[in-house]
C-alpha positions in Angstrom: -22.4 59.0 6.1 -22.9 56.1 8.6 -24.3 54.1 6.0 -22.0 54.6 3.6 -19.3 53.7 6.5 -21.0 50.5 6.8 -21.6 49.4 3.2 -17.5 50.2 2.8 -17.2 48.0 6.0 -18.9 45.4 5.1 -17.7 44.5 1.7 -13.9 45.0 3.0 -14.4 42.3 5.5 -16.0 40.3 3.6 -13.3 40.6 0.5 -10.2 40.2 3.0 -11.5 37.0 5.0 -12.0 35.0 1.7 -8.4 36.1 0.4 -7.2 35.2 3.3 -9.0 31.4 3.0 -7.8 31.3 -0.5 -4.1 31.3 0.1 -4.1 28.9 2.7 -4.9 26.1 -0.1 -4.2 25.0 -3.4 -3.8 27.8 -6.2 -7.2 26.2 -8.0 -9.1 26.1 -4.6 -7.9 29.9 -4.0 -9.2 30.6 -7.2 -12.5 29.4 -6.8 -12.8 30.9 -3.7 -11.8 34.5 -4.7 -14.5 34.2 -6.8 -17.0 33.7 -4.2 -20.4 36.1 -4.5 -18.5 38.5 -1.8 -19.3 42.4 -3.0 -22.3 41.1 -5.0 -23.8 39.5 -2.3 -22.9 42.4 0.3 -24.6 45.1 -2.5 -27.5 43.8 -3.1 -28.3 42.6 0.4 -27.8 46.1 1.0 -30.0 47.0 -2.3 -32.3 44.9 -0.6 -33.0 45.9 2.7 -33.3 49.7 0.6 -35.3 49.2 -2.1 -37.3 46.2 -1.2 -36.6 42.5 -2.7 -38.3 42.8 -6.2 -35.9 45.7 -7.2 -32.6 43.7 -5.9 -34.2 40.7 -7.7 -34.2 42.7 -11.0 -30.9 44.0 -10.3 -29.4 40.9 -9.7 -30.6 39.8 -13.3 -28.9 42.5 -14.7 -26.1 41.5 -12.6 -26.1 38.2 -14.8 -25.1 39.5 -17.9 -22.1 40.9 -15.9 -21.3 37.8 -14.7 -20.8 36.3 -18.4 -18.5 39.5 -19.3 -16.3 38.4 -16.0 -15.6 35.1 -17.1 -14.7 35.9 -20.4 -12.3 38.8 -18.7 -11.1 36.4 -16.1 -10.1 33.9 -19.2 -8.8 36.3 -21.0 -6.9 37.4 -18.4 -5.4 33.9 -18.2 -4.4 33.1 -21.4 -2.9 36.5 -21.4 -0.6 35.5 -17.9 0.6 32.1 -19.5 1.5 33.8 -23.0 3.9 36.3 -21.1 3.9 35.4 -16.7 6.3 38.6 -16.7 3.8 41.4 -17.8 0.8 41.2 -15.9 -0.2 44.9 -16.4 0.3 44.1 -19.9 -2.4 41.2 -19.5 -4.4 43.2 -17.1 -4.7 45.9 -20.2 -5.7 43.5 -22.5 -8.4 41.7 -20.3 -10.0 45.3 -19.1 -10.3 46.2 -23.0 -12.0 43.0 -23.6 -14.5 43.5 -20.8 -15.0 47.2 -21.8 -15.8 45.7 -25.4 -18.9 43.7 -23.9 -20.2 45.6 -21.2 -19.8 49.5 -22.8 -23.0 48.5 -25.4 -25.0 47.3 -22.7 -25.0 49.7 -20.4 -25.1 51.9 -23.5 -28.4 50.3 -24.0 -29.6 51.0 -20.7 -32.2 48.1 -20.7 -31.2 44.7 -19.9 -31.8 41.3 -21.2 -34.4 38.7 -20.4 -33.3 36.1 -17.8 -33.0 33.2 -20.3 -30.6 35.0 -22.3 -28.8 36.1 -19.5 -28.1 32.8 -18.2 -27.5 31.2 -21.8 -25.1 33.8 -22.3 -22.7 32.8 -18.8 -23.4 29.1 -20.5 -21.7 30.5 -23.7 -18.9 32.3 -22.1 -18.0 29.3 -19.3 -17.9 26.9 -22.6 -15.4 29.2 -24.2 -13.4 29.6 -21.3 -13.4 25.6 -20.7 -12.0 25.2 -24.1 -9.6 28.3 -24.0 -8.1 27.6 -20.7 -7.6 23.4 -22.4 -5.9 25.1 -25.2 -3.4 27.0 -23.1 -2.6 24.0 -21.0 -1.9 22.3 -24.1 0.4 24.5 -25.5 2.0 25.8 -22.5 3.8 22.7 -20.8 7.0 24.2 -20.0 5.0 27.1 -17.8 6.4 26.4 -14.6 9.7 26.3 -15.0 9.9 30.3 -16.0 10.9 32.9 -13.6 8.4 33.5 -10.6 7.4 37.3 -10.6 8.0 39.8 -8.1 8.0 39.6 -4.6 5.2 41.7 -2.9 3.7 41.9 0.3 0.6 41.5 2.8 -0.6 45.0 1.9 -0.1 44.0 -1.8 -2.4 40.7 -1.4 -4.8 41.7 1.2 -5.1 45.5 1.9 -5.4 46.3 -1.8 -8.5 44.3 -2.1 -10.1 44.9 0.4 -10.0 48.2 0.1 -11.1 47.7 -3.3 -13.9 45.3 -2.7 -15.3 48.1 0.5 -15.4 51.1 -2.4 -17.0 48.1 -5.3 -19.9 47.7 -2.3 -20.0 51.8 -2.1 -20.1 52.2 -5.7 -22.9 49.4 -6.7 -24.8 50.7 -4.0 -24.6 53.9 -5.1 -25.3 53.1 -8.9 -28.6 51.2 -7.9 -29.4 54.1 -5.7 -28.5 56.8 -8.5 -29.1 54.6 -12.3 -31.3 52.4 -11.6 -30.6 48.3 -11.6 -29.1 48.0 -15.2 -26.1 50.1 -13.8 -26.5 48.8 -10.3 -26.2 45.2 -11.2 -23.1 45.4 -13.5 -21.3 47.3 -11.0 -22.0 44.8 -8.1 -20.1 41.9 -10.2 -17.4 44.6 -11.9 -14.0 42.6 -11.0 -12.2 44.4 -9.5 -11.5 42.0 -7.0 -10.6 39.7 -9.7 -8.5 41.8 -10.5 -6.7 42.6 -7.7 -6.6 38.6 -7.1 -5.2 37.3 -10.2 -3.0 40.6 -10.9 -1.5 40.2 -7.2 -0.9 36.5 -7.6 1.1 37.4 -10.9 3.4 39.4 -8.8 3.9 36.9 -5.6 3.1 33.3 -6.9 5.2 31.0 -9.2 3.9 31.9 -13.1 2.4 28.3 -13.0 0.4 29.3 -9.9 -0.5 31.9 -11.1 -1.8 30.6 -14.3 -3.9 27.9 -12.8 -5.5 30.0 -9.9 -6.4 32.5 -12.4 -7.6 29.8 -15.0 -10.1 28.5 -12.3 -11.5 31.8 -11.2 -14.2 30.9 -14.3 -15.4 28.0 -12.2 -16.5 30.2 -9.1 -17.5 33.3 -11.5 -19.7 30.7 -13.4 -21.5 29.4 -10.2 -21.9 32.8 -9.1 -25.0 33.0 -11.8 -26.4 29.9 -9.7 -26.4 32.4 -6.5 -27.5 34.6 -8.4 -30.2 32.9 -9.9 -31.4 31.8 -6.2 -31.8 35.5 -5.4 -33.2 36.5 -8.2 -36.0 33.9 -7.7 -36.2 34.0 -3.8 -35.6 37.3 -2.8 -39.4 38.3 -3.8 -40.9 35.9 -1.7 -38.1 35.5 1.3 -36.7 37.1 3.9 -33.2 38.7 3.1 -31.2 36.0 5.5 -33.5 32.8 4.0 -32.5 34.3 0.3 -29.1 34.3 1.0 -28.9 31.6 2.1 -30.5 29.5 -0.2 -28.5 31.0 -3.2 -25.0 30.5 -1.2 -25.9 26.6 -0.9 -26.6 26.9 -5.0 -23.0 28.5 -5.4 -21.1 25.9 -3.0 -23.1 23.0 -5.0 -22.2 24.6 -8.3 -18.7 25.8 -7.5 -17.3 22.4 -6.6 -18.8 20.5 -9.2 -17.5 22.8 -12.1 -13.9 22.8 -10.4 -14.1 19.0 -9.3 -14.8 18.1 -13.1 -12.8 20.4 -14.7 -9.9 19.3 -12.5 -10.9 15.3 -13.1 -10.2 16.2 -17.1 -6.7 15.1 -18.4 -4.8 17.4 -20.0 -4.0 16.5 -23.5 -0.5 16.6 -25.0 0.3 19.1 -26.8 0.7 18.8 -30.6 
């Protein structure tokens, strides 16, 4: 029970401290940053002090392929919020069935991919979420001059995701422990902190804040396969902290350059 206390600890922190940083910046900057490797990193740290680094380093492959579904969900997400800023559970719907429509047939599968397709698949799926999210800036121009949503409060923005991010931690743990890595390293990257994040700023930002910090959470979710990536080829070889590390440098480097060009393109008029 103590461990489970501590795995639930752990990722809460870790989940409220960054959403706390994110909303003391610019919407795009809080974005990125709610997309930092929070509950992934906490799970399979923990997956790797447990089962030893060559299991957490297969895990975090498999963790990957969830990666790509994310960004896809997290775009869809967006283009969903800046059709209609006033029905976010309506968006949140559409965005869960689309990530249900990519991830059901592989765990389905039970085996996961290879590491080459893994990583050309979150190349395919940050590429269509470039282009989509262009698109909607395009054709969206009048976006922040709509009504802002609801008002809502600290328990709203921080509590809810926290708590959510301490029982993601518990249940990737748990699948790892229980499925095997296939399960355990699409549940570490499930978004439900996304989620919470991009739903929550619906309700308390203005719709055009809300639109461009959930447009950028692609940037953070795609460098996330760099940390990843660094685990997944480190871990075997280094100890847990060195790992860690390492692959939180290769998110940083990756994060800022993805959001620093994407923000450098102009936005073109729309047609």
């Amino acid at each position: 029970m103590l461990a489970l206390l501590v795995r639930f600890a752990l990722g809460a922190t870790v989940v409220g401290l960054a959403l706390w940083i994110s909303d003391n910046v610019d919407a795009r900057v809080g974005g990125v940053v709610s997309a930092v490797p929070k509950t992934s990193a906490v799970s399979l740290f923990v997956i790797a002090y447990e089962h030893g680094g060559a299991f957490a380093a297969e895990t975090a492959v498999s963790s990957l392929f969830g990666i790509a579904a994310v960004i896809v969900y997290a775009t869809a997400l967006a283009l969903l919020l800046a059709r209609g800023p006033d029905h976010p559970w309506g968006a949140l719907a559409g965005g869960l069935a689309v990530y249900a429509a990519i991830v059901g047939p592989y765990l389905w599968a039970g085996a996961g991919l290879a590491l080459g397709l893994n990583l050309g698949l979150v190349g395919l799926a940050y590429a269509f979420s470039v282009l989509a999210v262009r698109r909607a800036r395009a054709a969206q121009p009048g976006l922040s001059s709509r009504s802002p949503g609801v008002a809502g409060g600290a328990v709203l923005r921080y509590g809810v995701p926290a708590l959510v991010g301490g029982l993601l931690v518990l249940a990737a743990t748990l699948a790892a422990d229980l499925l095997g890595p296939v399960w355990g390293g699409i549940a570490s990257v499930f978004p439900a902190n996304v989620t919470t994040i991009v739903v929550g700023g619906a309700l308390v930002l203005d719709p055009q804040d809300a639109f461009d910090q959930a447009a950028s959470v692609p940037d953070g979710v795609a460098a996330a396969g760099a940390f990843l990536l660094g685990l997944h080829l480190s871990l075997p070889h280094l100890p847990l902290v060195a790992a860690g590390l390492l692959a939180y440098l290769a998110w940083g480097g990756v994060a800022w350059a993805l959001s620093t060009a994407r923000a450098a393109r102009p936005v073109p008029d729309p047609v």
